[in-house]
VODRENGU-82077 format. One line per field, with one value per residue: chain; residue in one letter; residue number from 1; x, y, z of N, C-alpha, C, O in turn. Coordinates in nm, 3 decimals. Example, Ala and Ser with C-alpha at 12.3 -4.5 7.8 and 13.67 -1.06 7.14 Angstrom:
VODRENGU-82077
chain (A;A)
resn (A;S)
resi (1;2)
n.east (1.319;1.285)
n.north (-0.569;-0.225)
n.up (0.780;0.708)
ca.east (1.230;1.367)
ca.north (-0.450;-0.106)
ca.up (0.780;0.714)
c.east (1.320;1.290)
c.north (-0.330;0.003)
c.up (0.780;0.787)
o.east (1.424;1.341)
o.north (-0.332;0.114)
o.up (0.846;0.804)
END
This chain:
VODRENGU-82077
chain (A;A;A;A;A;A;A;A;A;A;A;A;A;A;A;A;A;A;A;A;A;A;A;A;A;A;A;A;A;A;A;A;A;A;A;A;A;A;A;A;A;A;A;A;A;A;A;A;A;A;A;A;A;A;A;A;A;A;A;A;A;A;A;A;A;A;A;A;A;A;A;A;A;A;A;A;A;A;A;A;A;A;A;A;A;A;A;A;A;A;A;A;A;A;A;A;A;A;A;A;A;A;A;A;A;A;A;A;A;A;A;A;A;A;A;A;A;A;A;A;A;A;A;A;A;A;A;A;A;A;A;A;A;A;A;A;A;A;A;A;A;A;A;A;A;A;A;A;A;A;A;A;A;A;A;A;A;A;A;A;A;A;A;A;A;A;A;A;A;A;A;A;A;A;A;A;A;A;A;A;A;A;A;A;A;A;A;A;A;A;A;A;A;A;A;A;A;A;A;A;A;A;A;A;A;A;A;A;A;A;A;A;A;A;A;A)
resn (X;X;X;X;X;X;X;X;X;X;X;X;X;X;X;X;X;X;X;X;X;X;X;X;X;X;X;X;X;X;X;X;X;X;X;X;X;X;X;X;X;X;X;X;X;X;X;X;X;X;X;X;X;X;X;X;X;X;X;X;X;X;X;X;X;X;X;X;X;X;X;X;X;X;X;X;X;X;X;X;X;X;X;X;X;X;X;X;X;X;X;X;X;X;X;X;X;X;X;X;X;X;X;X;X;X;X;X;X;X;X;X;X;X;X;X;X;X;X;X;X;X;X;X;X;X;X;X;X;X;X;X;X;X;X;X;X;X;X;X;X;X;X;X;X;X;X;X;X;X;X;X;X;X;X;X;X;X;X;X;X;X;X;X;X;X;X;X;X;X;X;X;X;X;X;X;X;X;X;X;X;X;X;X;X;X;X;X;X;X;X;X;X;X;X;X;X;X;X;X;X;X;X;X;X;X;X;X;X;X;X;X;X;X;X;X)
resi (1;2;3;4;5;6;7;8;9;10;11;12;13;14;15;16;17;18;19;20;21;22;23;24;25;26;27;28;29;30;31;32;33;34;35;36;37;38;39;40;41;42;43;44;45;46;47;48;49;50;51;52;53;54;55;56;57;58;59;60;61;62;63;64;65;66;67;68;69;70;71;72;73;74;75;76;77;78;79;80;81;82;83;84;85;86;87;88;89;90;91;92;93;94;95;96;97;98;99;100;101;102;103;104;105;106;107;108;109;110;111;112;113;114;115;116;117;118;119;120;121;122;123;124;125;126;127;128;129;130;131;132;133;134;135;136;137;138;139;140;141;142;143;144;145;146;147;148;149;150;151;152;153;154;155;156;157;158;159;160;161;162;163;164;165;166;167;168;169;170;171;172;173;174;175;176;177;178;179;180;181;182;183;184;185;186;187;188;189;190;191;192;193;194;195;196;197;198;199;200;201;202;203;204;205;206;207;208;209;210;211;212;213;214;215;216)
n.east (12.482;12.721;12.941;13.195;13.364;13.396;13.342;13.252;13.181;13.281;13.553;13.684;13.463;13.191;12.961;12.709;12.647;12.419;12.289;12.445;12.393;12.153;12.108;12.273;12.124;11.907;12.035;11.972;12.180;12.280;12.453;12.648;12.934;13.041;13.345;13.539;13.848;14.125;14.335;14.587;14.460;14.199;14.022;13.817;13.623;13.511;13.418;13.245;13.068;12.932;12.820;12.563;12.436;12.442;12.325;12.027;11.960;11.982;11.734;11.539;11.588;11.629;11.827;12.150;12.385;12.735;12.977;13.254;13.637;13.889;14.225;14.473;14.753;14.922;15.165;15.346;15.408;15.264;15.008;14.842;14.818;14.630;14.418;14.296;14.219;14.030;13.870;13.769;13.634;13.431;13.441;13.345;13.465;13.750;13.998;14.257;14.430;14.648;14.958;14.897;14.965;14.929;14.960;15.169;15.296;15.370;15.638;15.620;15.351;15.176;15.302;15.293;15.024;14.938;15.014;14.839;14.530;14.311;14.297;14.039;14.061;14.268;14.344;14.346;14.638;14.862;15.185;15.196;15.400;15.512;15.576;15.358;15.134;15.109;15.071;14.864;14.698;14.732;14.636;14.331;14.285;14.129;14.224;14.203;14.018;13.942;13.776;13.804;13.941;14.278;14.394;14.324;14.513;14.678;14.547;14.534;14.761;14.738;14.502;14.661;14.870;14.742;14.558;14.753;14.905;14.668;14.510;14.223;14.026;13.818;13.574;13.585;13.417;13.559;13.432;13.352;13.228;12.898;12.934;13.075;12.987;12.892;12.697;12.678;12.662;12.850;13.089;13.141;13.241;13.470;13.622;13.645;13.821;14.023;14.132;14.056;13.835;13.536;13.456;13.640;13.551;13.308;13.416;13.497;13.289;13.128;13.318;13.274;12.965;13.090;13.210;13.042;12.857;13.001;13.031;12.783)
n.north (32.593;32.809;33.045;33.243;33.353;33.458;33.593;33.836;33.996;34.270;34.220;33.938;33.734;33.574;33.677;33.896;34.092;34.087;33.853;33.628;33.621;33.532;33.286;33.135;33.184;33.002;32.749;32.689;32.823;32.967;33.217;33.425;33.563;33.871;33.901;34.063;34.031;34.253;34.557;34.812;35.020;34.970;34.862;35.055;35.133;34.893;34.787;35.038;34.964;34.722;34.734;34.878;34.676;34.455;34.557;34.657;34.376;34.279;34.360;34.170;33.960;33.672;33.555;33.605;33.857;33.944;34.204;34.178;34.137;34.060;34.115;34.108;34.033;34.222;34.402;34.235;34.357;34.573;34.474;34.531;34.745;34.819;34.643;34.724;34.984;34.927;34.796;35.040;35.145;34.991;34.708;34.428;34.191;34.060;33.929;33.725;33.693;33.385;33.223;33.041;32.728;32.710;32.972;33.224;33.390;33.673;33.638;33.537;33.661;33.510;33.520;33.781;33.840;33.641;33.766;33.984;34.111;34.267;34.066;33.813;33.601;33.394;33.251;32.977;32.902;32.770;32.609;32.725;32.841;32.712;32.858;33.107;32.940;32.943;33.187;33.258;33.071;33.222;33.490;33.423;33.398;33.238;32.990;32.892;32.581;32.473;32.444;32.480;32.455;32.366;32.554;32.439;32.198;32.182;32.131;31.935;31.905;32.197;32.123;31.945;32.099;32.309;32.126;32.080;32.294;32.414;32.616;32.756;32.664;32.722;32.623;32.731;32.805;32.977;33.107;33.190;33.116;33.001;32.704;32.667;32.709;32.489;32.205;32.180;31.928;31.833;31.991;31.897;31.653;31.784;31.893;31.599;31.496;31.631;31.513;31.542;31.473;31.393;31.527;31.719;31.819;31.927;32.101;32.296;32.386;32.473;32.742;32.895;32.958;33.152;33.315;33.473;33.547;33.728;33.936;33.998)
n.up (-2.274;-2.203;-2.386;-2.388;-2.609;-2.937;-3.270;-3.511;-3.795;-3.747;-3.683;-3.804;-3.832;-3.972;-3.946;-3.847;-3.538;-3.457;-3.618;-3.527;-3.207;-3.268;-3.400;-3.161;-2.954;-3.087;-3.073;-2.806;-2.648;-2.295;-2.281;-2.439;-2.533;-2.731;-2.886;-3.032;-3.252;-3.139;-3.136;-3.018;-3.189;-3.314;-3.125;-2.959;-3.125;-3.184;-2.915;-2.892;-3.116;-3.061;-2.817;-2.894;-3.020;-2.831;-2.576;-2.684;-2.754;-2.474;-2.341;-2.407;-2.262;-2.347;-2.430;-2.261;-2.345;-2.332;-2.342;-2.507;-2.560;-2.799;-2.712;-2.968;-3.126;-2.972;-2.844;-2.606;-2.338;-2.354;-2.256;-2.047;-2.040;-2.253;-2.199;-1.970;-2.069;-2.246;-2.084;-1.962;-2.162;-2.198;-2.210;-2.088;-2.045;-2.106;-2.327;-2.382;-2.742;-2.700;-2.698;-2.938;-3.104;-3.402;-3.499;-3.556;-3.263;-3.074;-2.870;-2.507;-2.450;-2.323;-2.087;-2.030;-2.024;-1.824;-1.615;-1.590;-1.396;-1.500;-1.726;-1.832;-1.983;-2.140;-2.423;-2.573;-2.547;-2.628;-2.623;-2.315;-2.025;-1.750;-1.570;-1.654;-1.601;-1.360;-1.265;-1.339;-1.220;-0.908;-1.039;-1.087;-1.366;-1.639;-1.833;-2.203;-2.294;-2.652;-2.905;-3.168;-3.473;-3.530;-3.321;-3.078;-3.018;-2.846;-2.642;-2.469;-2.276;-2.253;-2.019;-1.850;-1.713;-1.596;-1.446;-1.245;-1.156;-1.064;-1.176;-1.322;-1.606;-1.893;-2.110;-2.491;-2.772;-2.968;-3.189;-3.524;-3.767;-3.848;-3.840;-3.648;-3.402;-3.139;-2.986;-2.631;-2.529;-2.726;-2.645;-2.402;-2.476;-2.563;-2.404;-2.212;-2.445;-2.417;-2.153;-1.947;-1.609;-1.539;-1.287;-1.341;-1.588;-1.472;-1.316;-1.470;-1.602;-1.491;-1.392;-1.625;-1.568;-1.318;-1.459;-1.595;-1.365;-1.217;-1.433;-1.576)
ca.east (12.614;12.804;13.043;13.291;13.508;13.320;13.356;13.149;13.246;13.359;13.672;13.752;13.394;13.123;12.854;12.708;12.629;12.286;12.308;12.528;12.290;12.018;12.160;12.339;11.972;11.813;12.064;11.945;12.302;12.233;12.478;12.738;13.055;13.108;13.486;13.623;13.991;14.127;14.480;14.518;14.382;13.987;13.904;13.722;13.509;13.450;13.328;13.062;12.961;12.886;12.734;12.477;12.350;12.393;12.165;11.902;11.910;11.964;11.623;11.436;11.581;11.614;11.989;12.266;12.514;12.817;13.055;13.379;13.745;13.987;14.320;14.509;14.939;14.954;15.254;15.343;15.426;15.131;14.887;14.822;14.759;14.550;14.292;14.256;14.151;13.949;13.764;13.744;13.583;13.268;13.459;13.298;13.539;13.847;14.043;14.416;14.515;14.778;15.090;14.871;15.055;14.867;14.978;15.283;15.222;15.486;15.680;15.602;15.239;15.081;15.376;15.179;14.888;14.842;15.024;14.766;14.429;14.200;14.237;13.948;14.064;14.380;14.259;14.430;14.754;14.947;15.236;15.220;15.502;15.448;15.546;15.226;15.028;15.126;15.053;14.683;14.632;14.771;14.528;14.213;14.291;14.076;14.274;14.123;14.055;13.884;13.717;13.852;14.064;14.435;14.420;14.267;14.564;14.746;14.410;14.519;14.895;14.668;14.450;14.763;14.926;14.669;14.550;14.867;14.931;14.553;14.488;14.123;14.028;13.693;13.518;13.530;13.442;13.636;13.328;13.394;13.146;12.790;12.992;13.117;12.876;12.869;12.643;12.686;12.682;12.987;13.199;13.195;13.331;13.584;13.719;13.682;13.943;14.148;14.202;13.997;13.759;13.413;13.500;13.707;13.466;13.201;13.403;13.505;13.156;13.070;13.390;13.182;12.882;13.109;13.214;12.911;12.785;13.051;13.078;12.705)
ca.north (32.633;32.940;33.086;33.395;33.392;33.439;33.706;33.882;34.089;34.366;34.105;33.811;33.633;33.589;33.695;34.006;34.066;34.028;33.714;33.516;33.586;33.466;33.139;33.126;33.127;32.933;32.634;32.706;32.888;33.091;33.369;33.473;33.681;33.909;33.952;34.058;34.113;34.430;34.634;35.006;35.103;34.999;34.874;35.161;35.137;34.784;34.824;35.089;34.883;34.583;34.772;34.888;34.574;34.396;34.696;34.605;34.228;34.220;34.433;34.098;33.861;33.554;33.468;33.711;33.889;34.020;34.309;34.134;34.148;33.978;34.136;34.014;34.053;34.349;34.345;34.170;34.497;34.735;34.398;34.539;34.896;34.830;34.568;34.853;35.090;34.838;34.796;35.193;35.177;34.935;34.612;34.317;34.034;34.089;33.801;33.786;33.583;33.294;33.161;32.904;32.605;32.751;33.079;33.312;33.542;33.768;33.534;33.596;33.688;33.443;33.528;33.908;33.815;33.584;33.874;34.113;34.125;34.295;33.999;33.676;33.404;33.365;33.196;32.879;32.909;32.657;32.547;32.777;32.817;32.634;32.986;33.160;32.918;32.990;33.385;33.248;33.048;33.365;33.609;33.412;33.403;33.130;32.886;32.816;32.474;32.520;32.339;32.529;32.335;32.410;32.608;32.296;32.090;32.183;32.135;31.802;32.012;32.305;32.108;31.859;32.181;32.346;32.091;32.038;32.424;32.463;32.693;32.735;32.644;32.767;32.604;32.849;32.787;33.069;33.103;33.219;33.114;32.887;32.559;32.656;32.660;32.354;32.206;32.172;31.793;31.812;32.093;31.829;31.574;31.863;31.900;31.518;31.460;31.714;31.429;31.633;31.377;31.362;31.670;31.846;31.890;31.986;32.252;32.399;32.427;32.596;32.824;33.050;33.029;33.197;33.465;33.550;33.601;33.846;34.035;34.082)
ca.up (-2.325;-2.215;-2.443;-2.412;-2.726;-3.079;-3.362;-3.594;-3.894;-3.707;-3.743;-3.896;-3.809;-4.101;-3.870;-3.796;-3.400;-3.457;-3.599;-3.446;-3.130;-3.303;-3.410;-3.079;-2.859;-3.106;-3.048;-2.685;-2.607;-2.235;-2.298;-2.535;-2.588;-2.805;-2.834;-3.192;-3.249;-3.152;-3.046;-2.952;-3.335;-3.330;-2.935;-2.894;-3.204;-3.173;-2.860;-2.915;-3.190;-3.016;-2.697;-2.960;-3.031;-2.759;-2.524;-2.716;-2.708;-2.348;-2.282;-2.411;-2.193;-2.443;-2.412;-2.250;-2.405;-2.284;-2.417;-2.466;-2.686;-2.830;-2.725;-3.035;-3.134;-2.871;-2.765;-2.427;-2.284;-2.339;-2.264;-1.891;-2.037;-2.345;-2.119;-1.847;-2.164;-2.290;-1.942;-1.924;-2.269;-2.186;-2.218;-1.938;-2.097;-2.168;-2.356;-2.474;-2.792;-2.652;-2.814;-3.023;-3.210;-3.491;-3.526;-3.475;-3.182;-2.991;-2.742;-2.301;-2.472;-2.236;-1.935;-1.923;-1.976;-1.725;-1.466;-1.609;-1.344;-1.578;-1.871;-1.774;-2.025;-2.183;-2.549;-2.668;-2.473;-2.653;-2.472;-2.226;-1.942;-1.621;-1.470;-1.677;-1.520;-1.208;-1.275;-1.408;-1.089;-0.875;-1.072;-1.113;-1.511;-1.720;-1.984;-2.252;-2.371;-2.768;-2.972;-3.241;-3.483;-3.491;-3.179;-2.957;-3.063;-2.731;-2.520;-2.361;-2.233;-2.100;-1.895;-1.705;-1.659;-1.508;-1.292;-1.173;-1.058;-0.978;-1.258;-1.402;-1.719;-1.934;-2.243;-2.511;-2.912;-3.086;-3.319;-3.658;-3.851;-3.784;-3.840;-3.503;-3.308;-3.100;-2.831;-2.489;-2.534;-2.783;-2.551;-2.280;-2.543;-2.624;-2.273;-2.217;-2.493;-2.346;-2.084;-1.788;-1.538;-1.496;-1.209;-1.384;-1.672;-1.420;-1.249;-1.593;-1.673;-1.369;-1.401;-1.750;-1.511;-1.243;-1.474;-1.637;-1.260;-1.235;-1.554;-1.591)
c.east (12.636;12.941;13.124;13.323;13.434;13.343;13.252;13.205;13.252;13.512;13.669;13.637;13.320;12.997;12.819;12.671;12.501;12.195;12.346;12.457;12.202;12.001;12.217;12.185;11.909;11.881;12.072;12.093;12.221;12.284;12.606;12.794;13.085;13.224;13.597;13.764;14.028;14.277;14.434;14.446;14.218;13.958;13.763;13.580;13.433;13.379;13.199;13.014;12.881;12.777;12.618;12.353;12.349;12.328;12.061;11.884;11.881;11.827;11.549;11.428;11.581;11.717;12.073;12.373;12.647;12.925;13.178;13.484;13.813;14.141;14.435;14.678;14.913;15.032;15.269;15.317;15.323;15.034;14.804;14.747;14.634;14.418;14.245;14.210;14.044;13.826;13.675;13.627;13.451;13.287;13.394;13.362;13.607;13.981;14.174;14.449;14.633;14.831;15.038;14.973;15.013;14.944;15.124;15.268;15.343;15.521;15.667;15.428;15.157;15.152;15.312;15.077;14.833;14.895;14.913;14.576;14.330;14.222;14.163;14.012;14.219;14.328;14.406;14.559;14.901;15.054;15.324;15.318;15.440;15.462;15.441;15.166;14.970;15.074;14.869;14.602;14.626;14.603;14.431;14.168;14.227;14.146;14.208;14.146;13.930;13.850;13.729;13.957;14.171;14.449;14.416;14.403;14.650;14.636;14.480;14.665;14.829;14.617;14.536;14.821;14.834;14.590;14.660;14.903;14.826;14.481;14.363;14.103;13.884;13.661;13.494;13.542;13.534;13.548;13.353;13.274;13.011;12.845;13.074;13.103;12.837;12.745;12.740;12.751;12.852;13.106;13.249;13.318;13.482;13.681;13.769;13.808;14.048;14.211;14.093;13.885;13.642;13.415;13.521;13.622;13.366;13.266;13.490;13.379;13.104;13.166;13.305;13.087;12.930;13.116;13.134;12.841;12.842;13.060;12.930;12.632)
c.north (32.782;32.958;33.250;33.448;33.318;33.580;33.728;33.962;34.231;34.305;34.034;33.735;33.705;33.666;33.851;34.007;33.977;33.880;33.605;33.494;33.523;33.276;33.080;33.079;33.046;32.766;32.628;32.742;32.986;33.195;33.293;33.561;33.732;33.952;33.919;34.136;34.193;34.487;34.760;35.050;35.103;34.967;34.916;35.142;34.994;34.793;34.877;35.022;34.767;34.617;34.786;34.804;34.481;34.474;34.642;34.453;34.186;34.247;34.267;33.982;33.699;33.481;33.634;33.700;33.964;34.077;34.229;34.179;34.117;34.054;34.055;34.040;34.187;34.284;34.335;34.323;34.615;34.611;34.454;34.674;34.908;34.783;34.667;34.958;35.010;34.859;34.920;35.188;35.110;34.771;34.495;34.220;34.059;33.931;33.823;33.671;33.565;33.266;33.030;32.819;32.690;32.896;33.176;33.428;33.541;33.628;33.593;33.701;33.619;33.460;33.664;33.885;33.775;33.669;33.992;34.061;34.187;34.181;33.867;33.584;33.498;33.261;33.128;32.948;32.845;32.621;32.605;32.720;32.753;32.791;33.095;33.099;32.895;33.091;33.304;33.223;33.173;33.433;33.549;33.429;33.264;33.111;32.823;32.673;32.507;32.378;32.387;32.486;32.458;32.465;32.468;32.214;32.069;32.186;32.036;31.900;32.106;32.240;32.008;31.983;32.236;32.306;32.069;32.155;32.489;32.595;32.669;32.743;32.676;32.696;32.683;32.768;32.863;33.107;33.233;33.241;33.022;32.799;32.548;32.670;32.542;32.353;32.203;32.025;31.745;31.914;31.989;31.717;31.621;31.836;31.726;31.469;31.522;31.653;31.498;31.467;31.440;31.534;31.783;31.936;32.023;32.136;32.337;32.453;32.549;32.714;32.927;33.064;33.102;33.338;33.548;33.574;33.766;33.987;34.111;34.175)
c.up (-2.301;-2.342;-2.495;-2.543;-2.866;-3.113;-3.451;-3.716;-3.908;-3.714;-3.801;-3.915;-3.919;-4.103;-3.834;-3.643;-3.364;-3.495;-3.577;-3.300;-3.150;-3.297;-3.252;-3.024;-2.918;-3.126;-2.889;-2.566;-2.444;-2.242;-2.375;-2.479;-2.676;-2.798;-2.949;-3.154;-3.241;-3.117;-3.042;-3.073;-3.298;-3.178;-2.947;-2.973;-3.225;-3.035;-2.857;-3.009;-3.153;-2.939;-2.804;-3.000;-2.924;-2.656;-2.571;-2.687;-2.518;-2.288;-2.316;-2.315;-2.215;-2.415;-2.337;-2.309;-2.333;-2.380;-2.424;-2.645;-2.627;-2.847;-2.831;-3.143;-3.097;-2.822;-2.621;-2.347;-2.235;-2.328;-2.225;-1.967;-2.128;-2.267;-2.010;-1.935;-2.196;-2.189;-1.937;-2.027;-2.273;-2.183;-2.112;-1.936;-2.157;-2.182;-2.410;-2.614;-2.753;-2.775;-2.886;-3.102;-3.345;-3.575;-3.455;-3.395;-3.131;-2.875;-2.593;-2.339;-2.339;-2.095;-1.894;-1.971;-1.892;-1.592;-1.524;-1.522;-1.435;-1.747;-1.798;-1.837;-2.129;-2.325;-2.604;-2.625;-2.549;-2.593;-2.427;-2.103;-1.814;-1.525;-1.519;-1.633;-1.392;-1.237;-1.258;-1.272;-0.991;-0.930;-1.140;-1.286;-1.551;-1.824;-2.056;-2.289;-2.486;-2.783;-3.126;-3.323;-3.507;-3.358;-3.077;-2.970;-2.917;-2.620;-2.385;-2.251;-2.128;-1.986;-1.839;-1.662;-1.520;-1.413;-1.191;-1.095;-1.028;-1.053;-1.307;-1.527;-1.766;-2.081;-2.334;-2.705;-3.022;-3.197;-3.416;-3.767;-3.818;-3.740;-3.676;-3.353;-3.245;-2.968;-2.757;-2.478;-2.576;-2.742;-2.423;-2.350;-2.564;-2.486;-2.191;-2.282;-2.457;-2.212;-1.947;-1.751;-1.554;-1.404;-1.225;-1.449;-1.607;-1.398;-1.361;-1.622;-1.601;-1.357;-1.504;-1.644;-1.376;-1.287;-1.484;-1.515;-1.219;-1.324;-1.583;-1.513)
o.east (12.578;13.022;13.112;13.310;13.417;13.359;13.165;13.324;13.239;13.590;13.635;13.653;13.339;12.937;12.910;12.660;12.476;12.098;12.293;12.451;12.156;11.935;12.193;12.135;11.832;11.815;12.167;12.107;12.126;12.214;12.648;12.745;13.167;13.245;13.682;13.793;13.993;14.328;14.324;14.357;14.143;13.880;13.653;13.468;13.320;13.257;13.090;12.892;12.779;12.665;12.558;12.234;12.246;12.217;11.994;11.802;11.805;11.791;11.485;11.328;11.547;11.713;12.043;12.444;12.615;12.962;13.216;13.452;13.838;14.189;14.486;14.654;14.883;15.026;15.218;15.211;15.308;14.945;14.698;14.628;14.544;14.320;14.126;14.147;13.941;13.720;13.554;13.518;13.361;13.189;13.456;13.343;13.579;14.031;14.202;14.494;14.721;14.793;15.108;15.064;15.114;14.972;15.160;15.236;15.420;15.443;15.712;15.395;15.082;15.090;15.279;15.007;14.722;14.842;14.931;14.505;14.231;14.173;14.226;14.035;14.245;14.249;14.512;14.582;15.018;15.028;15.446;15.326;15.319;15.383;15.422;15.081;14.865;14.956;14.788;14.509;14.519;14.494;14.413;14.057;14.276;14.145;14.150;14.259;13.827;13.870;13.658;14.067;14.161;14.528;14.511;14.383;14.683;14.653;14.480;14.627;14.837;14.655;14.474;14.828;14.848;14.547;14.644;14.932;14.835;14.404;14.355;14.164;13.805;13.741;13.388;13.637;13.569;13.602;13.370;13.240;13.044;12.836;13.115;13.165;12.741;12.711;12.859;12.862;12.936;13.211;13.356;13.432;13.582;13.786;13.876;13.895;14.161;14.309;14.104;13.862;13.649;13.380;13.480;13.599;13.347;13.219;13.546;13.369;13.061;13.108;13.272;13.092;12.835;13.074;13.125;12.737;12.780;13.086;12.923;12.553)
o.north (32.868;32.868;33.328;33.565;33.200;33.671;33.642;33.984;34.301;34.382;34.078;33.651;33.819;33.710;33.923;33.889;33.875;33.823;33.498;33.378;33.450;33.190;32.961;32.968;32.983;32.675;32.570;32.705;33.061;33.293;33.177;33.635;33.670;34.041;33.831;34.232;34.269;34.407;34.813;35.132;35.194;35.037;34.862;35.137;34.983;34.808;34.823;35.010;34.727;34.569;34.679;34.832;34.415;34.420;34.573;34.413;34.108;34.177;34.237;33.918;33.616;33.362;33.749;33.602;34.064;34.015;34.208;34.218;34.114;34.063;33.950;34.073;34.268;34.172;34.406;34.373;34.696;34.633;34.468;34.698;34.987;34.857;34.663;35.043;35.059;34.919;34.921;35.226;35.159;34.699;34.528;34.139;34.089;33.862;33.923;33.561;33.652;33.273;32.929;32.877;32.746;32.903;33.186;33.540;33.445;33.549;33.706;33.794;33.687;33.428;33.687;33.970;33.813;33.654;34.104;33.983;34.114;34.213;33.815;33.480;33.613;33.177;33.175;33.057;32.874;32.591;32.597;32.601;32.752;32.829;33.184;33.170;32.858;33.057;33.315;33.285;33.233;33.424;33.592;33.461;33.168;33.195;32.720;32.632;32.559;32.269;32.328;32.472;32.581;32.408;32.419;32.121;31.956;32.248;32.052;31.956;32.113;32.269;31.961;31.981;32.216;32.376;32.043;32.139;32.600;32.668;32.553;32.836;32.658;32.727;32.741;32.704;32.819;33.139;33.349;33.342;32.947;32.776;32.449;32.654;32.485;32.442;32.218;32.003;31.676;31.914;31.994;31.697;31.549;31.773;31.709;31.413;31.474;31.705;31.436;31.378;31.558;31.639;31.891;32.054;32.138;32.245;32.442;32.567;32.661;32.810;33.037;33.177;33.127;33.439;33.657;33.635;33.871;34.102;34.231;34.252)
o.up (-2.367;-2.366;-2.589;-2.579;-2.897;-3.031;-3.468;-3.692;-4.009;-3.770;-3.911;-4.003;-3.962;-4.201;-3.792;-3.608;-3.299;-3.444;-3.603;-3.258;-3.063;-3.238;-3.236;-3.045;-2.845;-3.176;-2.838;-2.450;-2.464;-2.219;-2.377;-2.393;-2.744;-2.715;-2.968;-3.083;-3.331;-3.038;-3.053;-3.049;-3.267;-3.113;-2.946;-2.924;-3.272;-3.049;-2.837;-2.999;-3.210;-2.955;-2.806;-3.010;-2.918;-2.653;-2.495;-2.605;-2.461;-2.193;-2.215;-2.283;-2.131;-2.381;-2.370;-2.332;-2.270;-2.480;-2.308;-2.758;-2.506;-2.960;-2.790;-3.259;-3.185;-2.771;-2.536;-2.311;-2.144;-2.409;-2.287;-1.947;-2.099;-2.263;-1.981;-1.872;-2.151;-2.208;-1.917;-1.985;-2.340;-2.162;-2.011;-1.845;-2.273;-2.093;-2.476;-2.581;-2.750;-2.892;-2.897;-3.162;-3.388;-3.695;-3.337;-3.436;-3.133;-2.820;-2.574;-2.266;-2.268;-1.994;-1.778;-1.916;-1.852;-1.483;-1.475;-1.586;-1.428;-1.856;-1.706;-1.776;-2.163;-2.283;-2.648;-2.676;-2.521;-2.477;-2.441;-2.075;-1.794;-1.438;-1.436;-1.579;-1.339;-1.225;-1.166;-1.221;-0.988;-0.874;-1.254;-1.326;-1.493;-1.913;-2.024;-2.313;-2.443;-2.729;-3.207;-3.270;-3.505;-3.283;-3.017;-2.892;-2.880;-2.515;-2.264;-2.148;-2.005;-1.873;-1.743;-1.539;-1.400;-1.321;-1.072;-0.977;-0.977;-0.989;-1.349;-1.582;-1.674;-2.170;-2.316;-2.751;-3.132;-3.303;-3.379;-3.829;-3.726;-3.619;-3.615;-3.248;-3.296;-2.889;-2.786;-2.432;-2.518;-2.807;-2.363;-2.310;-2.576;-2.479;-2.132;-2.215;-2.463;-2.157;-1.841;-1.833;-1.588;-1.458;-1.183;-1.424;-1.644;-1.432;-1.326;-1.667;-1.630;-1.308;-1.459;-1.595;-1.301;-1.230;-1.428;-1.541;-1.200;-1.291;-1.606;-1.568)
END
C-alpha cells in the first residue's frame, strides 16, 4: 500500500507524524504522505515540521515518507502561486482539496487546480467538470478516488470520467485517524466499487508507484 494523502495533528488528524508512520509500516504500508491542511498562513511551518520527522525516519529505511500538503479553501486564484511556494518551501507532494459532495469548497477549485503543473493529486474531486479533467489529463494531475467516507461518494463519477478523457487516477485514504488505515486488499475493493476493471485497478496502483519514483 502506497498512500499520499493523510494528516497528523499539525491539522485536523489525531496522529502525531511519528505515529501514524509507525502504525502505517507496521500494517506493512511501503511509503506514506504526509500532507496536513494548509493555505498561505502555516505551509511553511507545517512543512518544517514534518521535514523534521520525516529526515529521520527516512535514514532507517523501514517504510518511505514523503513531504507532502493539503492545499485546502485557497482560493482558485492564488492555487498556482501558493503550490509553487509550497514546492520552494520543501514540499515533494503537493495536493489540492476538490469540490467534495461533502463539503463546501470555493467553486472552479478543481478547474485551477487541475491547470496548475506543480499540484500531483487533486483530492476527492466530486463532480468535477469534464473540462478539469481534461486540464488533469493535459498536466499529468492524479484524481483521487478515497476511501474516505463522504468524500468517496462521487468515486464511481471520477473514475467514468476519467477513463473516458484518459485522465489518471490514484488510491488515496485521506487518513485521519487509525480507523483509516486500510489495506491494500481493501483499496482495491475501494477502486473496484468505484466501477474501474481488473486494468484499471492495476494501472491506478502503479500510478502512486510512479509518483513516489518521482517525488523521492
Amino acid at each position: 500500500m502506497i498512500n499520499f494523502h493523510s494528516h497528523t495533528f499539525f491539522s485536523d488528524g489525531e496522529l502525531s507524524p511519528a505515529e501514524l508512520i509507525c502504525r502505517c509500516a507496521r500494517q506493512g504500508y511501503r511509503a506514506i504522505g504526509l500532507s496536513d491542511h494548509a493555505d498561505e498562513s502555516n505551509f511553511e511551518n507545517i512543512i518544517i515540521s514534518e521535514l523534521k520527522c520525516i529526515n529521520e525516519i527516512n535514514k532507517e529505511n523501514f517504510i518511505k515518507v514523503v513531504c507532502g500538503i493539503e492545499l485546502t479553501y485557497v482560493l482558485p486564484k492564488n492555487i498556482a502561486k501558493v503550490a509553487a511556494e509550497c514546492r520552494k518551501a520543501g514540499a515533494k507532494i503537493v495536493i489540492v482539496h476538490g469540490e467534495t459532495l461533502s463539503e463546501d469548497v470555493y467553486p472552479e477549485t478543481d478547474l485551477y487546480a487541475t491547470q496548475c503543473r506543480d499540484v500531483d493529486i487533486l483530492a476527492h474531486p466530486g463532480l468535477i467538470s469534464e473540462k478539469a479533467v481534461k486540464y488533469a489529463a493535459k498536466n499529468n494531475i492524479l484524481l483521487e478516488i478515497t476511501s474516505r467516507r463522504g468524500h468517496c461518494l462521487s468515486n464511481g463519477y471520477v473514475a467514468r470520467l476519467s477513463a473516458i478523457a484518459g485522465a489518471k487516477n490514484i488510491l488515496s485514504t485521506d487518513t485521519h485517524s487509525p480507523d483509516d488505515i486500510i489495506s491494500l486488499e481493501f483499496g482495491k475493493l475501494v477502486l473496484s466499487g468505484a466501477g474501474m476493471s481488473n486494468k484499471e485497478i492495476t494501472a491506478t496502483l502503479k500510478n502512486a508507484e510512479n509518483l513516489l519514483k518521482r517525488r523521492m
